[in-house]
Backbone as JSON Lines, residues from 0, in Angstrom:
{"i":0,"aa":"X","n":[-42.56,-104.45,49.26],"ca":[-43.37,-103.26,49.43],"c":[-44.67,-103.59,50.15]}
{"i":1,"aa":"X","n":[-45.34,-104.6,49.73],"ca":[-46.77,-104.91,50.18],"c":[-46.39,-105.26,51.61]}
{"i":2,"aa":"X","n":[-45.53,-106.53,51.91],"ca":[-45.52,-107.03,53.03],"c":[-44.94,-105.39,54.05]}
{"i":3,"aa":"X","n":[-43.96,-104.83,53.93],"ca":[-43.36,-103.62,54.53],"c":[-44.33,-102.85,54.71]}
{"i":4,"aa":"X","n":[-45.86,-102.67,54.41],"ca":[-46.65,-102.03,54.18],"c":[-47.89,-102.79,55.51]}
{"i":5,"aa":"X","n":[-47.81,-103.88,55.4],"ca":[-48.46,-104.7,56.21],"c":[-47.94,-104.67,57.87]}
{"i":6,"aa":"X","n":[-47.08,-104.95,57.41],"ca":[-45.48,-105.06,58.49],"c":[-46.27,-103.4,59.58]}
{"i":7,"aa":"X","n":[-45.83,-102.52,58.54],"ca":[-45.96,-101.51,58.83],"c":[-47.39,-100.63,60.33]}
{"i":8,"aa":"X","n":[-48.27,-101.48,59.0],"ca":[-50.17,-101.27,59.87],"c":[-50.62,-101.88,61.22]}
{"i":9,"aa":"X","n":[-49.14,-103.3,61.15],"ca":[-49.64,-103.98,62.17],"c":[-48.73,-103.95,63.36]}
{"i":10,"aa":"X","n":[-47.78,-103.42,62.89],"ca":[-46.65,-102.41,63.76],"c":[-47.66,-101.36,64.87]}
{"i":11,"aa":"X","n":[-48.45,-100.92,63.83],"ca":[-49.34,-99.64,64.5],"c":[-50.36,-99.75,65.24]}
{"i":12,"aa":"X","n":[-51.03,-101.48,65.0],"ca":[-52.32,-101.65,65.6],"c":[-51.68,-102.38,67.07]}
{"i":13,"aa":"X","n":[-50.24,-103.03,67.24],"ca":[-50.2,-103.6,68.38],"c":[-49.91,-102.21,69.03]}
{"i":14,"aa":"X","n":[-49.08,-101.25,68.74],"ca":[-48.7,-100.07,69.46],"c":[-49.85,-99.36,70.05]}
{"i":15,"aa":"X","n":[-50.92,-99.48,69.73],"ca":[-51.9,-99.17,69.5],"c":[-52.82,-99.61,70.57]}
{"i":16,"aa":"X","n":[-53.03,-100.61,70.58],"ca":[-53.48,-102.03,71.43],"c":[-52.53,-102.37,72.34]}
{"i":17,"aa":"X","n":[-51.61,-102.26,72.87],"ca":[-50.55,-102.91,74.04],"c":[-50.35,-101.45,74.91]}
{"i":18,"aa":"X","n":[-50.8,-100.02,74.49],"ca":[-49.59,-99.35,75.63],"c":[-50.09,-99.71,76.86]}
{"i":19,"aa":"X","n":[-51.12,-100.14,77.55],"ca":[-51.35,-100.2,78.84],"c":[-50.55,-101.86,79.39]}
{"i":20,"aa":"X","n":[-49.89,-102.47,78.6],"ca":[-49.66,-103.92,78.73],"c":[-47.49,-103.63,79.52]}
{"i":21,"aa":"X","n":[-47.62,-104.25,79.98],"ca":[-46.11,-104.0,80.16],"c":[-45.21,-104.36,79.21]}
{"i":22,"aa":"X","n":[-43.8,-104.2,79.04],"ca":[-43.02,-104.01,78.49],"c":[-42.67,-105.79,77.49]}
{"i":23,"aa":"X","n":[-42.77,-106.66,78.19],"ca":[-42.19,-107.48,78.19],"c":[-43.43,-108.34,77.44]}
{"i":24,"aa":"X","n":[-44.87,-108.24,77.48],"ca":[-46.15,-108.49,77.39],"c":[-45.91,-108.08,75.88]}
{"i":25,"aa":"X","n":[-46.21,-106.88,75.66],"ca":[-45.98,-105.67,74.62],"c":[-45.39,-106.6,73.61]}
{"i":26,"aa":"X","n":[-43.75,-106.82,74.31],"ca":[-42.9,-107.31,72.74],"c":[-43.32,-109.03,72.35]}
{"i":27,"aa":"X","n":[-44.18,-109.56,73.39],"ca":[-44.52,-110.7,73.07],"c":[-45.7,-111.04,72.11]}
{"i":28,"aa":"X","n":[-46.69,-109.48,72.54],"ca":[-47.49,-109.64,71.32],"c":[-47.16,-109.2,70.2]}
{"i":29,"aa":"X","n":[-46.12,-108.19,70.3],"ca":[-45.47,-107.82,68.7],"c":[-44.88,-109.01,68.0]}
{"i":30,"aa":"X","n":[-44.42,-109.92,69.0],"ca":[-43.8,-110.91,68.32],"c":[-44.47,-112.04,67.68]}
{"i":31,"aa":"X","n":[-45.12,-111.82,67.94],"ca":[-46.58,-113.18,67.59],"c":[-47.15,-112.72,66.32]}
{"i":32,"aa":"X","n":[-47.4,-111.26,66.31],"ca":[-48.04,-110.65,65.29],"c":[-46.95,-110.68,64.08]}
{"i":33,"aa":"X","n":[-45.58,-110.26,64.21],"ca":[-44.33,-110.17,63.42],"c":[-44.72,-111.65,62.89]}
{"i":34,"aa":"X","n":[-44.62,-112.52,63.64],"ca":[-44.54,-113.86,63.28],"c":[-45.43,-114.63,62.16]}
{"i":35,"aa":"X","n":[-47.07,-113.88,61.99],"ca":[-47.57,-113.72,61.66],"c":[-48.57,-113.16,59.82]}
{"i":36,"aa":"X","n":[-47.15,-112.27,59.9],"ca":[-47.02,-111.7,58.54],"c":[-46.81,-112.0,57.52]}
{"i":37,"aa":"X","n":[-45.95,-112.82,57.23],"ca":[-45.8,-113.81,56.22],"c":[-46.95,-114.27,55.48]}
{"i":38,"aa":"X","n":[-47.62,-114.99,56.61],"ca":[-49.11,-115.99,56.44],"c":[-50.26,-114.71,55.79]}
{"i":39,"aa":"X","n":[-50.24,-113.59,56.0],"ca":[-51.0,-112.58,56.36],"c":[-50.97,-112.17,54.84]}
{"i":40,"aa":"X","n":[-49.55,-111.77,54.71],"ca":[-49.16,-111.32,53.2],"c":[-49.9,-111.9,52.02]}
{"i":41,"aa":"X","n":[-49.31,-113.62,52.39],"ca":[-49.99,-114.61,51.38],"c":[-51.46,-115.09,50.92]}
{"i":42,"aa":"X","n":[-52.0,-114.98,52.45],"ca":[-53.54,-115.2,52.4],"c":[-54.01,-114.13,51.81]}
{"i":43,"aa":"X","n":[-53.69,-112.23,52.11],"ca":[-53.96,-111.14,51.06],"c":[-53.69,-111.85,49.55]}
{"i":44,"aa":"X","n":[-53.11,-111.85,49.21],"ca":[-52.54,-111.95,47.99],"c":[-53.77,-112.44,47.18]}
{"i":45,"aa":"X","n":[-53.86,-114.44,47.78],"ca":[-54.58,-115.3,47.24],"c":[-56.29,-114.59,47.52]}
{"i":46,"aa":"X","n":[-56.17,-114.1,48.43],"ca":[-57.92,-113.51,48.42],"c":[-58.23,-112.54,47.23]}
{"i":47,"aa":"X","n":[-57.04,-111.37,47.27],"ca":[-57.52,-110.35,46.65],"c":[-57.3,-111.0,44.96]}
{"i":48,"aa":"X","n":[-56.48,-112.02,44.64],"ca":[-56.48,-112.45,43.35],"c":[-57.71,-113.11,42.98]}
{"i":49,"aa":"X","n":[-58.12,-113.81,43.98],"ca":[-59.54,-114.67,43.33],"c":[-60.6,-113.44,44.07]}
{"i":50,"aa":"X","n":[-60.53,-112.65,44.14],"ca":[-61.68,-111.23,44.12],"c":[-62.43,-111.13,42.75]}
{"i":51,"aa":"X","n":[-63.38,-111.27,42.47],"ca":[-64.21,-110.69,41.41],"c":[-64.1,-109.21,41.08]}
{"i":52,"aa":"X","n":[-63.43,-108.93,39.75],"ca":[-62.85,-107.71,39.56],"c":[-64.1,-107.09,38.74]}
{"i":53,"aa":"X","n":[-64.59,-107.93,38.16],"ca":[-65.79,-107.65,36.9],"c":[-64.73,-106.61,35.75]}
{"i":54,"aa":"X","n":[-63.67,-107.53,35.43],"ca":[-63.14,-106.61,34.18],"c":[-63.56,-107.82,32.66]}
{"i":55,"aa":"X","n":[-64.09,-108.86,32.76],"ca":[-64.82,-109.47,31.66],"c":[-66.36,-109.05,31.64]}
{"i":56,"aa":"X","n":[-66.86,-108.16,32.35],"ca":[-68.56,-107.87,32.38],"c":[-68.87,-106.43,31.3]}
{"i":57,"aa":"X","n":[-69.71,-107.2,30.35],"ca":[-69.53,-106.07,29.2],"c":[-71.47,-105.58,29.74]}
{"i":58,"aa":"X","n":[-71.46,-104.17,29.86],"ca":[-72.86,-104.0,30.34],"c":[-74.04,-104.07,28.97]}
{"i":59,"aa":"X","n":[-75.22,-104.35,29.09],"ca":[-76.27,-104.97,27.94],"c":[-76.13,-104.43,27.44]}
{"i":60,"aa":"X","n":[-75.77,-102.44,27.62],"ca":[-76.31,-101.64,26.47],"c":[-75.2,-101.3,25.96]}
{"i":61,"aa":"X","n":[-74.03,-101.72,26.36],"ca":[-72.9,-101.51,25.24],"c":[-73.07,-102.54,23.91]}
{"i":62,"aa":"X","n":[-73.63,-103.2,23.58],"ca":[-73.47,-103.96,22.17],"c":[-74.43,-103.3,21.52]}
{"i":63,"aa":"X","n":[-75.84,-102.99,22.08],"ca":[-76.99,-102.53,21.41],"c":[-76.06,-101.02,21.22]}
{"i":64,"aa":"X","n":[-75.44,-100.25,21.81],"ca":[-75.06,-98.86,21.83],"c":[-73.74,-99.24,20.65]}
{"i":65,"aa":"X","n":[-73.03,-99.78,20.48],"ca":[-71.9,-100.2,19.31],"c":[-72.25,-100.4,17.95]}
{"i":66,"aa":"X","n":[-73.64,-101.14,18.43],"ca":[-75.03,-101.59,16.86],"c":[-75.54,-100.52,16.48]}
{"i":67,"aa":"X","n":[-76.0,-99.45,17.16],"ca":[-76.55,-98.21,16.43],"c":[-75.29,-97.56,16.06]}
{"i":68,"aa":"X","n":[-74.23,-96.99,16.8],"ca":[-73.22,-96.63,15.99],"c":[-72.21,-96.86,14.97]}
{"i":69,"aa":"X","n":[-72.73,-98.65,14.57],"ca":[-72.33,-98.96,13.34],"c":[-73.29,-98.96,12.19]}
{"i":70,"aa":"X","n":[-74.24,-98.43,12.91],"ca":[-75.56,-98.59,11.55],"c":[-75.45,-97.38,11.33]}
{"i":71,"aa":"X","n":[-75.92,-96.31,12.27],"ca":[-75.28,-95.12,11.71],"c":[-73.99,-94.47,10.81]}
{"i":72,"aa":"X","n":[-73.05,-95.06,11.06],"ca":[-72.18,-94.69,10.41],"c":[-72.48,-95.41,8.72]}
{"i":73,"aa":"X","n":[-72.67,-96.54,9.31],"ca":[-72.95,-97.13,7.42],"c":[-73.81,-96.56,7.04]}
{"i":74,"aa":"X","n":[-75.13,-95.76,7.66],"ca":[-75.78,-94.87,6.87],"c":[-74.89,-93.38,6.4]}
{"i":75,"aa":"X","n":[-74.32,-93.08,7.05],"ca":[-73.6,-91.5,7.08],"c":[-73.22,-92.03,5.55]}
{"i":76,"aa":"X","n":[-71.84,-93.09,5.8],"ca":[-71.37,-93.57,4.23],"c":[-72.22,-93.42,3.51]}
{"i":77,"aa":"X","n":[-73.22,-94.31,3.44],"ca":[-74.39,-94.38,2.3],"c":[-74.58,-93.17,1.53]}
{"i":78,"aa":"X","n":[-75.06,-91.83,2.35],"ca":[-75.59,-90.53,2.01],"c":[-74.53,-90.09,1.48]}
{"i":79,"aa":"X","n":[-72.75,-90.6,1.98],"ca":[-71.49,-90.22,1.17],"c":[-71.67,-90.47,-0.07]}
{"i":80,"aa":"X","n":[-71.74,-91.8,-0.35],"ca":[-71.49,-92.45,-1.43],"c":[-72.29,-91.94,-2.63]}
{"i":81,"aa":"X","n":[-73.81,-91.56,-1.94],"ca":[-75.19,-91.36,-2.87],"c":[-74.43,-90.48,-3.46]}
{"i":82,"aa":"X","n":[-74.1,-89.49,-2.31],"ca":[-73.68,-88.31,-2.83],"c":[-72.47,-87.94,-3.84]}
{"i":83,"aa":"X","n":[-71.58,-88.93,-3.48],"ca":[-70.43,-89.16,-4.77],"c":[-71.17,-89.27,-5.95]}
{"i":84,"aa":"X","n":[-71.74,-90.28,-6.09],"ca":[-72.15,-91.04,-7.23],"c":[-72.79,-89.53,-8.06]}
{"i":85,"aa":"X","n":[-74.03,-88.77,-7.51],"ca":[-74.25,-87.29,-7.65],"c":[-73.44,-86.99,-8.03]}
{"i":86,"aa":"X","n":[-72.46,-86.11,-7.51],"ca":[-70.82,-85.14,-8.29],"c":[-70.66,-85.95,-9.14]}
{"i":87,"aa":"X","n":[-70.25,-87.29,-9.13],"ca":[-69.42,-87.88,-10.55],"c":[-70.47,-88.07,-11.52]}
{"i":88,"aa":"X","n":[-71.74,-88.43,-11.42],"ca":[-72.55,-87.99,-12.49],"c":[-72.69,-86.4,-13.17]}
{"i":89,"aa":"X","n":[-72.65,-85.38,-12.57],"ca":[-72.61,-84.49,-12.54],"c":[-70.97,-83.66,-13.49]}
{"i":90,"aa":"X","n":[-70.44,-83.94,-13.07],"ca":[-68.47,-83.79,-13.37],"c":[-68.99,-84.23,-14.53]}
{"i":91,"aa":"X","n":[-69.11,-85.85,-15.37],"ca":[-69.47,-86.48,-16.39],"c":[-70.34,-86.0,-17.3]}
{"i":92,"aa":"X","n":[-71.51,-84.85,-16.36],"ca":[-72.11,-84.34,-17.58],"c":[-73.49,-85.26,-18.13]}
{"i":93,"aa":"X","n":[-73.15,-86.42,-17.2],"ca":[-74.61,-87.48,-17.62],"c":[-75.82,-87.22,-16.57]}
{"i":94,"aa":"X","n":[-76.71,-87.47,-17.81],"ca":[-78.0,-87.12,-16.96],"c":[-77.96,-87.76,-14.96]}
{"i":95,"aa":"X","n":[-78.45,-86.43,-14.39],"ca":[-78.28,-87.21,-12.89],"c":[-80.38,-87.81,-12.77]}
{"i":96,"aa":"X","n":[-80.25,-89.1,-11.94],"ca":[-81.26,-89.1,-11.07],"c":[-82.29,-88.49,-10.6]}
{"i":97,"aa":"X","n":[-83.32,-88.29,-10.72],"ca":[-84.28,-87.82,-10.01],"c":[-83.5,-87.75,-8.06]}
{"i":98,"aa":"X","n":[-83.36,-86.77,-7.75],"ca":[-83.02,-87.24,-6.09],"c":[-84.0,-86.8,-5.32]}
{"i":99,"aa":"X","n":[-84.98,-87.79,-4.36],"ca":[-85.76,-87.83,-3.44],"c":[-85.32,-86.71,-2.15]}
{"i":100,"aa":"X","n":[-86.53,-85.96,-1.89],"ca":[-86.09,-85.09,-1.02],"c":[-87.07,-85.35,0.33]}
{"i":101,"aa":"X","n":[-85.84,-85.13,1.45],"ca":[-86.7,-84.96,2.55],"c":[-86.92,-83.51,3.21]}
{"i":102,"aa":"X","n":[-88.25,-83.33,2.88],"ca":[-88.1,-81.61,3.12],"c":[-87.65,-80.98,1.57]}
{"i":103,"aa":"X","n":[-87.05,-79.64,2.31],"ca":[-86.3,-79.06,1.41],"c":[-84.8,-79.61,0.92]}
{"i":104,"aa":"X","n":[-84.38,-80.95,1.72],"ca":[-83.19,-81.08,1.92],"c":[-83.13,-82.68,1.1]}
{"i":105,"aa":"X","n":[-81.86,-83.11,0.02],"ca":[-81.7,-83.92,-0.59],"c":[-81.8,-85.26,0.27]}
{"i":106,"aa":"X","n":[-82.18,-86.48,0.4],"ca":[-81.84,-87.43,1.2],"c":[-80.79,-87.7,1.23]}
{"i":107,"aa":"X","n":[-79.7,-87.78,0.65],"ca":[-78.4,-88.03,0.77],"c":[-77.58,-87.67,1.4]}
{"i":108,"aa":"X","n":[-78.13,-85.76,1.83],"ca":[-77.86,-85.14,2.43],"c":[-78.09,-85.32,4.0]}
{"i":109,"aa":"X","n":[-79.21,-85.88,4.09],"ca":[-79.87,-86.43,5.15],"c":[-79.38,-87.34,5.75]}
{"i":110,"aa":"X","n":[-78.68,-88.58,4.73],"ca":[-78.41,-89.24,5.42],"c":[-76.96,-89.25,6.24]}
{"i":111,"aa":"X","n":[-75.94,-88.06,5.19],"ca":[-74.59,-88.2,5.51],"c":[-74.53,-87.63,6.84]}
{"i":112,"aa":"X","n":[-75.37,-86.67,7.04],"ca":[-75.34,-85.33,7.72],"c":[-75.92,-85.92,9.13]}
{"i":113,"aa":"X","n":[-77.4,-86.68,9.07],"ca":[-78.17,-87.43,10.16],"c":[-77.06,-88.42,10.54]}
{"i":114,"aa":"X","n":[-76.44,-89.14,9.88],"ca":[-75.75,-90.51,10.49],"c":[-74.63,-89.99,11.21]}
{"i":115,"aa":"X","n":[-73.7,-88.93,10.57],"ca":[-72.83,-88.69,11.08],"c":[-73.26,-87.47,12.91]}
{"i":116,"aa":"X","n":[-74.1,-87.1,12.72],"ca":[-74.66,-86.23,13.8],"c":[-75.37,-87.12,15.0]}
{"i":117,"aa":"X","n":[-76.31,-87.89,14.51],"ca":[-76.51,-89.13,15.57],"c":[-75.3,-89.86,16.22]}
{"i":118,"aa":"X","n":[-74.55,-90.21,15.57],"ca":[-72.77,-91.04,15.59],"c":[-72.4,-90.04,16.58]}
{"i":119,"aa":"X","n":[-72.23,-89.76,16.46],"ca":[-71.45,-88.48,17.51],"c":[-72.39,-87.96,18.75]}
{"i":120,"aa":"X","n":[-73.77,-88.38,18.88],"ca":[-74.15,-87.96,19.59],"c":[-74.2,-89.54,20.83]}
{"i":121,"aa":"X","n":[-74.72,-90.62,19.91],"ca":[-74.24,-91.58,20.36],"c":[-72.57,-91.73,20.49]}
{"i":122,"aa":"X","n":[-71.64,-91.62,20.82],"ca":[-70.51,-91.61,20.66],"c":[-70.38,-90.69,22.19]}
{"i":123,"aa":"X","n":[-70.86,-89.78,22.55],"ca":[-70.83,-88.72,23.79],"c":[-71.6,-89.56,24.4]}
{"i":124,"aa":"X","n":[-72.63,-90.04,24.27],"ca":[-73.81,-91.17,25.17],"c":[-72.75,-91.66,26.0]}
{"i":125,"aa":"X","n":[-72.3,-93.08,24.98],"ca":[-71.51,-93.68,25.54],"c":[-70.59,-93.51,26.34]}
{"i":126,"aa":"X","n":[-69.61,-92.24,25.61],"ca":[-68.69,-92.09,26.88],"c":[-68.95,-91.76,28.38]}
{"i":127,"aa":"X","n":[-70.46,-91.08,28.2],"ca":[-70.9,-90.52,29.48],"c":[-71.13,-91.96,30.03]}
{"i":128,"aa":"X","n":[-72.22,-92.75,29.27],"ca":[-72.55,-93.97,30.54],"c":[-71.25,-94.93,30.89]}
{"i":129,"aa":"X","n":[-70.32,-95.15,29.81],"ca":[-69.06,-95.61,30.13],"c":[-68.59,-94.8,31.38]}
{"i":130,"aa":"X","n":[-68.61,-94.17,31.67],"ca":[-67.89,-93.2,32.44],"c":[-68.11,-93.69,34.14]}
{"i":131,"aa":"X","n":[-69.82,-93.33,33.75],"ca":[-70.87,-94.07,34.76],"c":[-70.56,-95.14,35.5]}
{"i":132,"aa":"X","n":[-70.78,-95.98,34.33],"ca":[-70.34,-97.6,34.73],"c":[-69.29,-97.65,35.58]}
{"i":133,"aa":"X","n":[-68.16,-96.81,34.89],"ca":[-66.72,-97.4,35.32],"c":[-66.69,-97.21,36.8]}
{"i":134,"aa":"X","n":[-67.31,-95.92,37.18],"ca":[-67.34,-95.23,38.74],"c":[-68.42,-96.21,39.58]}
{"i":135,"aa":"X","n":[-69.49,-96.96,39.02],"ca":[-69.9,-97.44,39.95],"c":[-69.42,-98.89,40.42]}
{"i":136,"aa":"X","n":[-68.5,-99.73,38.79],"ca":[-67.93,-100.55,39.12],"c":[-66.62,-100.99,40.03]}
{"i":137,"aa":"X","n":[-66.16,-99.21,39.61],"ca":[-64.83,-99.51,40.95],"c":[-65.57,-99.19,42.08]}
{"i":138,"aa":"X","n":[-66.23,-98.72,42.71],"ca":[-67.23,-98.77,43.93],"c":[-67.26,-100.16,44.37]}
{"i":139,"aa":"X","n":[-67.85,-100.78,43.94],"ca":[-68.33,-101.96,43.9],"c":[-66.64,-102.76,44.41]}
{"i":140,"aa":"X","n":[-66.05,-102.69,43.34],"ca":[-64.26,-103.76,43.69],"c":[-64.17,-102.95,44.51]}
{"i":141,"aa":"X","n":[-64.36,-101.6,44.87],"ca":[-63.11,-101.36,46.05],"c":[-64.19,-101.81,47.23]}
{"i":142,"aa":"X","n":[-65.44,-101.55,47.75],"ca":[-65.9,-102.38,48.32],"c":[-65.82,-103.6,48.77]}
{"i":143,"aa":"X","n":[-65.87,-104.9,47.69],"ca":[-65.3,-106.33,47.68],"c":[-63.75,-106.38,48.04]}
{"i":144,"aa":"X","n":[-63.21,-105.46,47.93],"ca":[-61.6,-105.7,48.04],"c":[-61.97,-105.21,50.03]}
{"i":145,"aa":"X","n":[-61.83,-104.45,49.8],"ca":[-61.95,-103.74,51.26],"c":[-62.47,-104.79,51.93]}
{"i":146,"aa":"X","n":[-63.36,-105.16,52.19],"ca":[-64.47,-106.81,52.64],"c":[-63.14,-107.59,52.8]}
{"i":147,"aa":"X","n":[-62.4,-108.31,51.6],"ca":[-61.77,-109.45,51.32],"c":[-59.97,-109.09,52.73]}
{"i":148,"aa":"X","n":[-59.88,-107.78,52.12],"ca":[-58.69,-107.18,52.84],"c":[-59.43,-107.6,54.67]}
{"i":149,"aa":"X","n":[-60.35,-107.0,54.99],"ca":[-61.16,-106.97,56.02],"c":[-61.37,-108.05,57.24]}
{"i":150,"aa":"X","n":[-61.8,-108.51,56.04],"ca":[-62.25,-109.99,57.05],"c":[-61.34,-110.91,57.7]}
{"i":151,"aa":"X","n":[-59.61,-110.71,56.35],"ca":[-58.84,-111.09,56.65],"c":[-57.3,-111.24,57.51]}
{"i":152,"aa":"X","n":[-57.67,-110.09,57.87],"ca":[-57.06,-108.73,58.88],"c":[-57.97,-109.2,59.85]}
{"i":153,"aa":"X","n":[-59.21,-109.14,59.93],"ca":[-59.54,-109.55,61.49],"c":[-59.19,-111.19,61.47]}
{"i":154,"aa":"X","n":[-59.25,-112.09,60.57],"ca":[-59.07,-113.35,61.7],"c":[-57.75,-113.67,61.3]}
{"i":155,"aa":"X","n":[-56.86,-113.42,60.69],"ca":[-55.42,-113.62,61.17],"c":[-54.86,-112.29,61.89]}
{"i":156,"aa":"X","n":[-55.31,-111.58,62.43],"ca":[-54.57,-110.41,63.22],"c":[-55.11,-109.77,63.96]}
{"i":157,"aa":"X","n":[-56.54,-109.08,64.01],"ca":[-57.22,-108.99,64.86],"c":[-57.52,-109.47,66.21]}
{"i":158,"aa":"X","n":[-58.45,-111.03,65.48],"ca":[-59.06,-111.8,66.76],"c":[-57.6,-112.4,67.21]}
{"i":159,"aa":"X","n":[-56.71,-113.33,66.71],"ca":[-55.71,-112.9,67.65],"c":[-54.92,-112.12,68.77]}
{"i":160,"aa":"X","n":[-55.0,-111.0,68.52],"ca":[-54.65,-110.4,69.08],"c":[-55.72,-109.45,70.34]}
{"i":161,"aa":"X","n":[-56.61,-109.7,70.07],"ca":[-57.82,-109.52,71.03],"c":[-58.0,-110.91,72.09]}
{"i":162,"aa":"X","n":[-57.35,-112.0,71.51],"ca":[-57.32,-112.98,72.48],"c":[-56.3,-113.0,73.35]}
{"i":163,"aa":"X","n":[-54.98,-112.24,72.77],"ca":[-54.05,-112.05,73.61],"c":[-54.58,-111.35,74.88]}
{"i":164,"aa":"X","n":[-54.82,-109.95,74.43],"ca":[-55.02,-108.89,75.5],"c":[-55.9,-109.33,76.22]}
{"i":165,"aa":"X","n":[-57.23,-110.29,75.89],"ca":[-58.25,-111.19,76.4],"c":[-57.19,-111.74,77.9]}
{"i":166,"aa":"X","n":[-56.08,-112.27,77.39],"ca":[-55.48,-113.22,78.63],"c":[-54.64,-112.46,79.16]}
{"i":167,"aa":"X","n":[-54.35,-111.35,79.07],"ca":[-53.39,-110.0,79.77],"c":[-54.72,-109.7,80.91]}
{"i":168,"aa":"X","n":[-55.71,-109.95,80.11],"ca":[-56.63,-109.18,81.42],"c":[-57.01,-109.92,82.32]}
{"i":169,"aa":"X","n":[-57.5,-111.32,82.13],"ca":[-57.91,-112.31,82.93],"c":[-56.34,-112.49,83.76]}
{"i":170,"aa":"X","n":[-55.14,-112.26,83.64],"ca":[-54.08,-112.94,84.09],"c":[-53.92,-111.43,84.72]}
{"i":171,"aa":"X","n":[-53.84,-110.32,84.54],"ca":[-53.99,-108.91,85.4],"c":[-55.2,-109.28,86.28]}
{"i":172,"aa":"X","n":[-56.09,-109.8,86.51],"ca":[-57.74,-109.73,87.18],"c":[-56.88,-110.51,88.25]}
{"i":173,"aa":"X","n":[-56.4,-112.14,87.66],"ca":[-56.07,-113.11,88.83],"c":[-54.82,-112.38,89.82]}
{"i":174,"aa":"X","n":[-53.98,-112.04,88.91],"ca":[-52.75,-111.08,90.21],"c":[-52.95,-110.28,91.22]}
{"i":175,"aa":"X","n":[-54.0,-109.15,90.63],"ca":[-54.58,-108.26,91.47],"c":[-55.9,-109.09,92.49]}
{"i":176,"aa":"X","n":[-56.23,-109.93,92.15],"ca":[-57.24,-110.69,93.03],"c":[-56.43,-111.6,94.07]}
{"i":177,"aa":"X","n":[-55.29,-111.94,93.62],"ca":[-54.43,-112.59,94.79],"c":[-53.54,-111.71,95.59]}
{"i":178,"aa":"X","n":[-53.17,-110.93,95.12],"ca":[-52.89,-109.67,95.54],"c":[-53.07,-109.26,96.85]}
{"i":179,"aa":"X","n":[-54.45,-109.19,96.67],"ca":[-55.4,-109.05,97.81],"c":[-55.16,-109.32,99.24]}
């Protein structure tokens, strides 16, 4: 598939590059280029494999952003738990606790209600800057890939083939100058 694909582009760039060349010229540079492909295929391959993909690059604020959403959540629990402990004192009938209020509102309440509402708000954060990241990091690889694809396309197929037509012209210049 890849090579048939290659095969294919460079099918298009001599067609491309030769119609003013004669017939016989033409299939000699196709043939050079055909000849070519193999090497072309392989050197893609090995470039685009040792390409820096950045799929081990964890960005700074994902651990600090994972750390608040595990503290939060162990607080949400907490305000659960307070709050269990409440009902089952309560169900039991045994004296409950004095419970500390923030505001009008129980802390326990505060906390189940705050942890779990922060959590989730961090939780949308993330996905948004995840999101972020991901779009500017494939930017970035398809950039480096494109480059790697690039560079390597011009000096096994390109400048080749610009050196050909290079000597189609100097060897057209000398005919028509003897010509003369």
């Amino acid at each position: 598939m890849q090579e048939a694909a290659v095969r294919s582009a460079a099918h298009a760039l001599v067609a491309s590059s030769t119609t003013h060349l004669p017939g016989s010229w033409r299939d000699d540079v196709l043939q050079d280029v055909e000849a070519r492909i193999p090497a072309l295929v392989d050197s893609l391959d090995q470039r685009i494999a040792g390409a820096e993909l950045e799929q081990t690059r964890r960005p700074a604020w994902w651990g600090v952003l994972g750390f608040l959403q595990w503290l939060f959540l162990a607080t949400a629990i907490a305000g659960a738990g307070w709050l269990g402990v409440l009902a089952g004192l309560a169900y039991l009938r045994l004296p409950e606790p004095v419970t500390p209020m923030a505001g009008p509102v129980p802390w326990p309440t505060v906390l189940l209600v705050g942890g779990l509402a922060v959590g989730l708000v961090l939780a949308v954060l993330g996905a948004v800057l995840a999101r972020l990241g991901a779009r500017r990091r494939a930017r970035r690889v398809d950039q480096r890939l494109r480059a790697v694809v690039g560079e390597t396309v011009q000096a096994q197929v390109v400048t080749p083939l610009e050196e050909q037509l290079a000597e189609f012209a100097t060897f057209h210049r000398t005919v028509t100058t003897l010509a003369r």
